[in-house]
C-alpha positions in Angstrom: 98.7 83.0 93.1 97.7 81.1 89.9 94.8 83.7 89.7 96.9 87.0 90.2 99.5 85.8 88.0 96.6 85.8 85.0 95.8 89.2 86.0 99.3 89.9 85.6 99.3 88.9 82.2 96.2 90.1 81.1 97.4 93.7 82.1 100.5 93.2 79.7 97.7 93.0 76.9 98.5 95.0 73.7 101.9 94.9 74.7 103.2 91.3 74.2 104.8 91.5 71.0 107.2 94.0 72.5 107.9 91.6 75.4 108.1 88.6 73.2 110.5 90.6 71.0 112.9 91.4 74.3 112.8 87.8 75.4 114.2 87.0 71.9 116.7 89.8 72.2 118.1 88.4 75.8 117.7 85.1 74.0 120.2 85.9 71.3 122.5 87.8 73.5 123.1 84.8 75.8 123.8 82.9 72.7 126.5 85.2 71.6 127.5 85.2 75.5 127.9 81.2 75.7 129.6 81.1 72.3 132.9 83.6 73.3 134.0 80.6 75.9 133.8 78.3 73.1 136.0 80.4 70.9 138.8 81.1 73.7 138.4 77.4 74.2 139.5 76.6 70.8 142.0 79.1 70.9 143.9 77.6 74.1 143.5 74.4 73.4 144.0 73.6 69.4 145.9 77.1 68.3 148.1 77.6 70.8 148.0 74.3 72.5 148.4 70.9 70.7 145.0 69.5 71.2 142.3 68.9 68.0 140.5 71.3 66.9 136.7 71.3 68.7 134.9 73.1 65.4 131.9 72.0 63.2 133.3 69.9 60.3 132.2 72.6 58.1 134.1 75.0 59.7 137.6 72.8 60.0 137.4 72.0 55.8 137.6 76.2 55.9 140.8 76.2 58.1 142.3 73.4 56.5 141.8 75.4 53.1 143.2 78.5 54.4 146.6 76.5 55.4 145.5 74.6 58.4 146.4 74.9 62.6 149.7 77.3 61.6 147.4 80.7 59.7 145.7 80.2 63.3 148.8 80.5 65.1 150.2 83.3 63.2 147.4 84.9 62.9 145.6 85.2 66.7 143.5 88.6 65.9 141.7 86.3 64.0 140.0 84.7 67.2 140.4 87.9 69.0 138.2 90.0 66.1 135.7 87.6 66.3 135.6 87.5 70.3 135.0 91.3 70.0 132.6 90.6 66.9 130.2 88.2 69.4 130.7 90.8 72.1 129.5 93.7 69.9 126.2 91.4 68.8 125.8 91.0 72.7 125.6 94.3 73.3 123.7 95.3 70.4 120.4 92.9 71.7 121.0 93.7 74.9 120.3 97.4 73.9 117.5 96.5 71.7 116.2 94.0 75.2 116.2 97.1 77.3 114.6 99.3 74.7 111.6 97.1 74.3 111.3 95.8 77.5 111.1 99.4 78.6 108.4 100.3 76.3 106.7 97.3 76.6 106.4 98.0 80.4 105.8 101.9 80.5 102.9 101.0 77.6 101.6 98.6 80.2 101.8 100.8 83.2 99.7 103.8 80.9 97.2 101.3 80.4 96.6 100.0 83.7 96.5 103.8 85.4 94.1 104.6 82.5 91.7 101.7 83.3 92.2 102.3 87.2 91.6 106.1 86.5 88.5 105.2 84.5 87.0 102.8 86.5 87.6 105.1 89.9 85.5 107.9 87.6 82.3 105.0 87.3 82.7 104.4 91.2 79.3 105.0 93.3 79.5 107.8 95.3 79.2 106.1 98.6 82.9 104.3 97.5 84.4 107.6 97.3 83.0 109.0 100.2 84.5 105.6 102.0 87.6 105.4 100.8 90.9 106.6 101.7 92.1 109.1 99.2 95.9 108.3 100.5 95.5 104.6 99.9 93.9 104.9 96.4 97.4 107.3 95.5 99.4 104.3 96.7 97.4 102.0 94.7 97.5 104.3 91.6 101.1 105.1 92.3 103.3 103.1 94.2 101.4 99.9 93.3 102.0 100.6 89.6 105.7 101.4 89.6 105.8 98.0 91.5 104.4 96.5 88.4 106.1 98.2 86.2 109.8 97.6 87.0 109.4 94.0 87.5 108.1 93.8 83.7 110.8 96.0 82.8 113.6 93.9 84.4 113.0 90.7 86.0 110.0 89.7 83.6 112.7 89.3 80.9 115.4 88.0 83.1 113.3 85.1 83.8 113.8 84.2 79.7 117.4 85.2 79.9 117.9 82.2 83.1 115.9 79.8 80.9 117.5 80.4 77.8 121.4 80.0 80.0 119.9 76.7 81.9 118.4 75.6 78.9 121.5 76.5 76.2 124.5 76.1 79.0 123.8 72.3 80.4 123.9 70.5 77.0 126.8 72.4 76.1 128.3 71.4 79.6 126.9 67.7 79.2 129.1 67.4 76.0 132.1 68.3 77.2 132.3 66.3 80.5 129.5 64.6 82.0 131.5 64.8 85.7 132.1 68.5 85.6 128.6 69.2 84.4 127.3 67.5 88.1 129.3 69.1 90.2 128.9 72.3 88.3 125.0 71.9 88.8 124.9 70.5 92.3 123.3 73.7 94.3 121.2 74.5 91.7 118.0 72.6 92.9 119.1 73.7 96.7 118.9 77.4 95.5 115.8 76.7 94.1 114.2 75.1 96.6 115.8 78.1 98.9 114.3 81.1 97.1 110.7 79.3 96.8 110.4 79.0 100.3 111.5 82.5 100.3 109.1 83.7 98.6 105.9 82.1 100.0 107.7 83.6 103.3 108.3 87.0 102.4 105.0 87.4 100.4 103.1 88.2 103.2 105.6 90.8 104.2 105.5 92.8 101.9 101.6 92.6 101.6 101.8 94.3 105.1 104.2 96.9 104.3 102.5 97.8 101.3 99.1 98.7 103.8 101.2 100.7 106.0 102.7 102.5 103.5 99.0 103.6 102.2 98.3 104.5 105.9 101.2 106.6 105.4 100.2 108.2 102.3 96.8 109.1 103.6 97.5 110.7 107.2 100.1 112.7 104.9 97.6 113.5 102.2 95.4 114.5 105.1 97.7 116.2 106.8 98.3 118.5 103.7 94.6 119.3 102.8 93.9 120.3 106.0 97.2 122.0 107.2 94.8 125.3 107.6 92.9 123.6 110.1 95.8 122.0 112.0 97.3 125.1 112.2 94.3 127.2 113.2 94.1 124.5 116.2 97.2 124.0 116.8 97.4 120.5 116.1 101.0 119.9 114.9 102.2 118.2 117.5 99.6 116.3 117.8 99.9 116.1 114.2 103.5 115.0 113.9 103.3 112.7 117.0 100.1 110.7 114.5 102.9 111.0 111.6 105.9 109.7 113.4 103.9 106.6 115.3 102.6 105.2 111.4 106.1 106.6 110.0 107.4 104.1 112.7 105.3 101.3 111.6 106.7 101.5 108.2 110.0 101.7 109.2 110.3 98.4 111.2 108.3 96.7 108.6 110.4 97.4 106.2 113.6 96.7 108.6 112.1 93.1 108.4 112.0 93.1 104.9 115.5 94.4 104.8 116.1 91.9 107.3 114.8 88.9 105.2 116.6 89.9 102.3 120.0 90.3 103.8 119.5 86.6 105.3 118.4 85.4 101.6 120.9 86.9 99.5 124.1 86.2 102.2 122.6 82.9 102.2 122.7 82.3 98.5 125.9 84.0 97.9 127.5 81.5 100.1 126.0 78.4 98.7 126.9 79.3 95.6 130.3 80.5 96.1 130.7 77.0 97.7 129.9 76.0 94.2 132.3 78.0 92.2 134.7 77.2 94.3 134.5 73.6 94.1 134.6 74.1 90.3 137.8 75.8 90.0 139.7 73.4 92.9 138.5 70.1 91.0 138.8 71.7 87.9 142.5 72.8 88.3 143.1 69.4 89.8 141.6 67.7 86.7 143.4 70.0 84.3 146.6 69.2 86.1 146.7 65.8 85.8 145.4 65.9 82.0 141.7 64.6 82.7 140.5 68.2 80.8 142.0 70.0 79.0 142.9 73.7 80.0 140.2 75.5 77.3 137.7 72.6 79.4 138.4 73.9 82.0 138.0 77.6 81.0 134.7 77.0 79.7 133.5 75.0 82.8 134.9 78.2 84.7 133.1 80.7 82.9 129.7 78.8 82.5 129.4 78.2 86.0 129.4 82.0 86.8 126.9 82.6 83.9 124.6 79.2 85.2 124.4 80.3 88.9 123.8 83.5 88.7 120.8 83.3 86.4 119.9 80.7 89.1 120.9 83.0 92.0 118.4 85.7 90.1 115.6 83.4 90.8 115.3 84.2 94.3 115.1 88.0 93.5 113.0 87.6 90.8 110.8 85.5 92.7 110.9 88.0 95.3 110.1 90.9 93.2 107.1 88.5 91.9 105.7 88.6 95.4 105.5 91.8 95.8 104.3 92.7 92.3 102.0 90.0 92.8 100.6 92.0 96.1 100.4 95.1 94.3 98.4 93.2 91.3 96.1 92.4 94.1 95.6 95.6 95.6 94.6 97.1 92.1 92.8 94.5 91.3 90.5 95.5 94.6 89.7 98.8 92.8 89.1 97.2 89.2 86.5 95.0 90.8 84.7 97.4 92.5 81.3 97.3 91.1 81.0 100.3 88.5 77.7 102.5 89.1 74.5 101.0 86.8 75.3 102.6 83.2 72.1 102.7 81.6 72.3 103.8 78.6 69.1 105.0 76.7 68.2 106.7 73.4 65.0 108.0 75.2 66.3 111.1 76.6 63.5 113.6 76.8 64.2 117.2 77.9 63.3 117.1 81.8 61.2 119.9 82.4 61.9 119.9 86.4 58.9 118.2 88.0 59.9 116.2 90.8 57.7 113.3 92.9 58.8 111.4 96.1 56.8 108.6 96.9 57.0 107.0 100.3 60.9 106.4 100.1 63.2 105.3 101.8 66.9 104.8 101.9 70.0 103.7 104.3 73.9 103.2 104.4 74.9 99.7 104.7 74.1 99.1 108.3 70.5 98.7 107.7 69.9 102.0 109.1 67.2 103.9 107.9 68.4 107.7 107.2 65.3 108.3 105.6 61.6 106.7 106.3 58.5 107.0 104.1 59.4 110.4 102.7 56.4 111.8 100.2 55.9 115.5 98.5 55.8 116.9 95.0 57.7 119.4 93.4 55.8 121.2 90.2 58.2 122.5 88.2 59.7 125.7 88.7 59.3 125.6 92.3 61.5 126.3 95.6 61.7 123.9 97.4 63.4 124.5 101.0 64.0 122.1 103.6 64.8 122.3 107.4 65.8 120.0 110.1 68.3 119.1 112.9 72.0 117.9 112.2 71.6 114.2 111.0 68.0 114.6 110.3 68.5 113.1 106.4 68.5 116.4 104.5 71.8 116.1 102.7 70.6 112.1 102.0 67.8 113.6 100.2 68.9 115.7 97.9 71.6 113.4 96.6 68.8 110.9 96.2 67.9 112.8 93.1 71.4 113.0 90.9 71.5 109.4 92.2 74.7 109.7 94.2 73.0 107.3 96.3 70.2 104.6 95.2 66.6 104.3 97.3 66.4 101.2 98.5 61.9 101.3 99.1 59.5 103.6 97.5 59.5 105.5 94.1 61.0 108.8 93.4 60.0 109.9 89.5 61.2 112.9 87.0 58.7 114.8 84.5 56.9 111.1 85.6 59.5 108.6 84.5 61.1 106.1 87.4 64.2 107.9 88.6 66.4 104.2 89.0 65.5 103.5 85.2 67.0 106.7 83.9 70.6 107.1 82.4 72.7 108.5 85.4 75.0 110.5 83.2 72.4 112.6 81.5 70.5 112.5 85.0 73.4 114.9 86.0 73.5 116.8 83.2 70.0 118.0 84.1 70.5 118.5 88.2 72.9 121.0 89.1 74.3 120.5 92.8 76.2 122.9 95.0 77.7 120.8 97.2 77.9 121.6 101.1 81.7 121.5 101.3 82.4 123.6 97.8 85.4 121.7 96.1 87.4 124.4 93.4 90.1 122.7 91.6 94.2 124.1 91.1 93.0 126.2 88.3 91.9 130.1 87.8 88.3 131.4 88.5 87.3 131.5 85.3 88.5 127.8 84.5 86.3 126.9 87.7 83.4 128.4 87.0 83.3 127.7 82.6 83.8 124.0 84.2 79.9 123.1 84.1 79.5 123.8 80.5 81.9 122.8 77.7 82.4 125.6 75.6 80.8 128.3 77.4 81.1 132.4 76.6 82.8 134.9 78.8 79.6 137.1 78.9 77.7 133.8 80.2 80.5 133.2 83.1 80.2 137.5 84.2 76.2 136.9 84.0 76.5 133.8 86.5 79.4 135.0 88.3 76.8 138.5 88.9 74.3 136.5 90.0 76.1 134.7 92.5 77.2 137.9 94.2 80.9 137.0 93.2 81.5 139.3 90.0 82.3 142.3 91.5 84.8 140.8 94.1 87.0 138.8 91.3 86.9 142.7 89.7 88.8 143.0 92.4 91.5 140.9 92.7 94.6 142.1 90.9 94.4 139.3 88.1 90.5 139.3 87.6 88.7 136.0 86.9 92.3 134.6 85.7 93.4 134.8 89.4 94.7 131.2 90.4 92.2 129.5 93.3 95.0 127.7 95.0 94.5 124.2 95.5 91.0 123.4 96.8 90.0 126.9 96.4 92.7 127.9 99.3 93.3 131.3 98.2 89.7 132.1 98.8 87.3 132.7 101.8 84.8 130.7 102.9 81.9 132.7 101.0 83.6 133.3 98.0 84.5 129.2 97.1 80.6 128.8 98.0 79.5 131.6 95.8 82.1 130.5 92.7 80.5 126.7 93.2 77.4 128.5 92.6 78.4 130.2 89.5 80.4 127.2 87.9 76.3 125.6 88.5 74.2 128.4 86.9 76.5 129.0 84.0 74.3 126.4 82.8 70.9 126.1 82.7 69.8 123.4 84.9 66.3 122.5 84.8 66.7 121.7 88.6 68.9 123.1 90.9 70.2 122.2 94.5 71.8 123.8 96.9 72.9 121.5 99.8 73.2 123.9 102.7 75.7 126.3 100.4 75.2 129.3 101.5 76.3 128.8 104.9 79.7 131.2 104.3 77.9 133.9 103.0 76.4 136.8 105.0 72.9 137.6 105.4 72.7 140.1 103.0 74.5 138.6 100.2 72.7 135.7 100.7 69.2 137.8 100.2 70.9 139.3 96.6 71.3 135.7 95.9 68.0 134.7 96.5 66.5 137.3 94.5 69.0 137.2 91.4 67.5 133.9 91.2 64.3 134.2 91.5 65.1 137.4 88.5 66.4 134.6 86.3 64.9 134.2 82.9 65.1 130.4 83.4 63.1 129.1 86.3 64.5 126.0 87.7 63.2 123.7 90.0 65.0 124.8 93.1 65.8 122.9 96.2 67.8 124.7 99.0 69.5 122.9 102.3 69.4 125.9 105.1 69.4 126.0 108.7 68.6 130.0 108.5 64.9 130.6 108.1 65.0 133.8 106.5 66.8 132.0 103.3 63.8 129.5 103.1 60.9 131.8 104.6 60.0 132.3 100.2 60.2 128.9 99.1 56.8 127.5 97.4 57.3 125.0 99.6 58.9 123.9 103.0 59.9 120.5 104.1 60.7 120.0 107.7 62.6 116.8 108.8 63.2 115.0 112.5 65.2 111.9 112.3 64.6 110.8 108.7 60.9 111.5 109.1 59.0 114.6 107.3 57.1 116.4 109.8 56.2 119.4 108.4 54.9 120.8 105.1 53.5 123.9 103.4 54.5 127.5 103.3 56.4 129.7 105.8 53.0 131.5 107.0 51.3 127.8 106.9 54.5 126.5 109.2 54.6 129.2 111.5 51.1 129.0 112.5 51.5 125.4 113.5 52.8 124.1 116.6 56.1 121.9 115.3 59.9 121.8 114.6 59.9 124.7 112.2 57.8 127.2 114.6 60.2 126.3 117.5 63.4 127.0 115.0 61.4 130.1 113.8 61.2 131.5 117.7 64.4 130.6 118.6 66.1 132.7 115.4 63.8 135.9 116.2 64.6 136.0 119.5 68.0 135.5 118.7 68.2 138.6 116.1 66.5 140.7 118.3 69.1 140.2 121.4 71.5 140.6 118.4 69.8 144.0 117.4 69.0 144.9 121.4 73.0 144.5 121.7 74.0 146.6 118.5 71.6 149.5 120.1 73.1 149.7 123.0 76.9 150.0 121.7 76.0 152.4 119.6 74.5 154.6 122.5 77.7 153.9 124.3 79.5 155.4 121.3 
């Protein structure tokens, strides 16, 4: 607790003067607060009462000046303009507590969600790929408001209760020892109360919090792939997943509804029990002339203003917990460990060679994906590669970006160690096209010019042309300033593939890969593809993912992989002479096309 509380304070950072300038506010306002009893005490007892006046000696000379007890008498707006004077001060620091405090905490939030949105930017890939995007919203989100209204509010009630304890109880001590026990009896019961409160409901809202973030994410889920739900016709199924986590939530927050309504009915009563002993032994007293009336006033107004603050504890240490929880929870990203920023001056321009040297690599479970993989890529080169489902080919290929770090072995760039390289001017050499194209809530154009800061219009047409898109944005009704949709859903299959592909070329990549990405795309435009690149005046290194042979069949080079092995090597007419994986792929395609074309034959003699 001790720990997340620094955490806590460390995040207010930069903002503390604000904070510490609201305290003081609160602080002055709950002077003015305790000093307008004081004044209507005076006022009952010594104006229009016969008892002396209670007044600094300073203060009496002034009266007695002025003409004494009687100018009070006559004149009662006197007391009355300077109750309202006390109550305008009150309200004036009470504004200028909520401004700052508000400030103070929404400056504190916009630094925390910039540091959480940083340090999620330096994840590793693999964190990503593990997380749950719903869970990190919640965290980012819900979390953070968490934090933020309990600096806003209870942060600075917590110095208005110890400025009333601390301010109130000498005041009360003064003016009657007896009254001033009985007045404070509860107080260490309620205390007690809400701290064992609040090591009990702690843990409950820890718990609701998690379901909550289960919630977000089968929602945010849900929504990204509402296409595919409906195309399977999923939403019952769906809604039925929704309702049984939407139930969850609900009955853990039922407890914590639960808890509080026992807490605050609780503490209402106790110190109702209070106040109401006050007034019945204080009437009794005034009665019988033990205190005076404006005694008993004050004692009856500075038990409400005592309690309460006290009361406010238990809330306050409630809302702690659960800030405290949410601290936590962010404080699980913000540790994460950030990828390896290795930042050099050396940064030569990479020409594209490529050399894999017996490496391997494996997720967390010790698994090898891939085992002892060696070849060499001169540069300008195609590279293809071919395997099974789960063979390692994807691994490969984001070996080289460093998505993913080797863990045996030696992979090197233009000849220089690829793990002592900076990573973020590693990717501004390798252009990837991912296998499941991502297009963000923009236009096409805004996609695509999203590779290269800066870029010209006739450079976005050239890669947009070469990627066998150009022509079919011509032909949308808005152009290349047609809106994607988010994720690209607006689009087809082929055409987010072949816009990933143009936001890569627009710049001039000395390597390029393309992890299985043109999957969507027809045979045909995937040939015009192939040969716009190969037509490029810039000749990258190329490496392309493909189960169809006819898109790898010109590479310079062909790697075949079997369960994280590499099997096979060479050219198509070297592969297809040997007995292996790829001649048994290369068979089963043929014979495949030619039922296809058998089958196209005979419906067309049928026409």
């Amino acid at each position: 607790m001790l720990y997340k509380l620094r955490l806590l304070w460390n995040f207010m950072r930069g903002s503390k003067s604000l904070y510490t300038g609201a305290i003081f506010a609160v602080g002055l306002a709950t002077l003015f607060s305790l000093v307008i009893p004081l004044v209507l005490r005076v006022m009952i007892d010594s104006v229009i009462g016969n008892e002396p006046i209670h007044m600094p000696g300073r203060l009496i000379s002034v009266i007695q000046t002025l003409g004494g007890r009687s100018v009070l008498t006559k004149n009662l707006w006197i007391g009355s303009l300077l109750i309202v004077a006390l109550t305008l001060l009150r309200g004036l620091f009470l504004f200028l507590k909520g401004k700052w405090s508000a400030v103070a905490s929404e400056s504190t939030a916009r630094n925390i969600r910039e540091r959480l949105y940083d340090h999620l930017q330096h994840l590793p890939y693999d964190y990503h790929v593990k997380a749950k995007t719903g869970d990190l919203i919640q965290r980012c989100t819900s979390d953070l408001n968490t934090i933020r209204r309990f600096l806003a509010v209870q942060f600075i009630e917590v110095g208005r209760a110890i400025f009333m304890v601390g301010a109130v109880l000498p005041i009360m001590l003064i003016l009657n020892i007896q009254m001033t026990l009985i007045s404070t009896a509860v107080i260490p019961i309620i205390f007690s109360f809400a701290f064992i409160f609040f090591i009990k409901v702690r843990r409950a809202f820890q718990i609701s919090d998690e379901a909550e973030g289960r919630l977000s994410t089968v929602l945010q889920e849900n929504l990204t792939g509402v296409r595919v739900v409906r195309a399977f016709a999923r939403q019952t199924f769906e809604i039925d997943k929704f309702d049984n986590i939407n139930c969850e939530f609900r009955d853990l927050t039922y407890r914590l509804i639960w808890l509080l309504a026992w807490y605050w009915s609780i503490s209402d009563f106790i110190c109702l029990i209070q106040i109401g002993a006050v007034l019945v032994l204080g009437a009794y007293w005034a009665s019988k002339g033990m205190i005076s009336l404006g005694t008993f006033f004050v004692f009856s107004s500075y038990v409400w203003m005592l309690l309460w603050p006290v009361r406010q504890m238990g809330r306050i240490l409630t809302d702690l917990g659960k800030t405290l929880v949410s601290v936590g929870r962010i404080q699980e990203v913000l540790t994460e460990p950030i990828e390896d920023k290795k930042v050099s001056a050396h940064k030569p321009r990479i020409s594209g060679e490529v050399e894999f040297r017996n490496v391997s690599f494996g997720y967390e479970n010790g698994k090898h994906i891939l085992k002892n993989i060696s070849f060499r890529a001169k540069k300008g080169q195609t590279i293809a590669i071919l395997g099974p489902t789960g063979s390692g080919k994807s691994s490969l290929v984001h070996l080289l970006p460093g998505l993913y770090d080797y863990q045996s072995g030696s992979i090197k760039l233009d000849g220089m160690e690829l793990k002592g390289l900076d990573k973020k001017w590693l990717r501004q050499n390798i252009g990837i096209v991912l296998q499941e194209p991502f297009l963000f809530s923009k236009t096409v154009k805004d996609n695509i010019a999203l590779a290269k800061k800066g870029v010209e219009e006739a450079e976005i047409f050239e890669a947009a042309s070469i990627a066998a898109v150009h022509d079919v944005i011509q032909g949308f009704e808005k152009g290349y300033e047609t809106p994607v949709g988010e994720r690209g859903v607006t689009l087809s299959g082929g055409q987010k593939q072949r816009v990933a592909i143009a936001r890569t070329l627009v710049r001039d990549y000395p390597i390029l890969i393309f992890d299985d990405s043109l999957s969507a795309v027809d045979v045909e435009t995937d040939a015009a593809i192939r040969k716009a690149l190969k037509e490029r005046s810039h000749k990258a290194t190329t490496f392309i993912i493909s189960h169809r042979i006819n898109t790898l069949s010109e590479a310079d080079k062909i790697l075949v992989l079997e369960n994280g092995e590499l099997v096979q090597s060479g050219t198509h007419n070297e592969l297809v002479r040997q007995e292996g994986l790829y001649r048994k792929i290369w068979s089963l395609q043929n014979e495949l096309e030619e039922e296809l074309e058998h089958e196209i034959e005979e419906e067309k003699q049928l026409i």
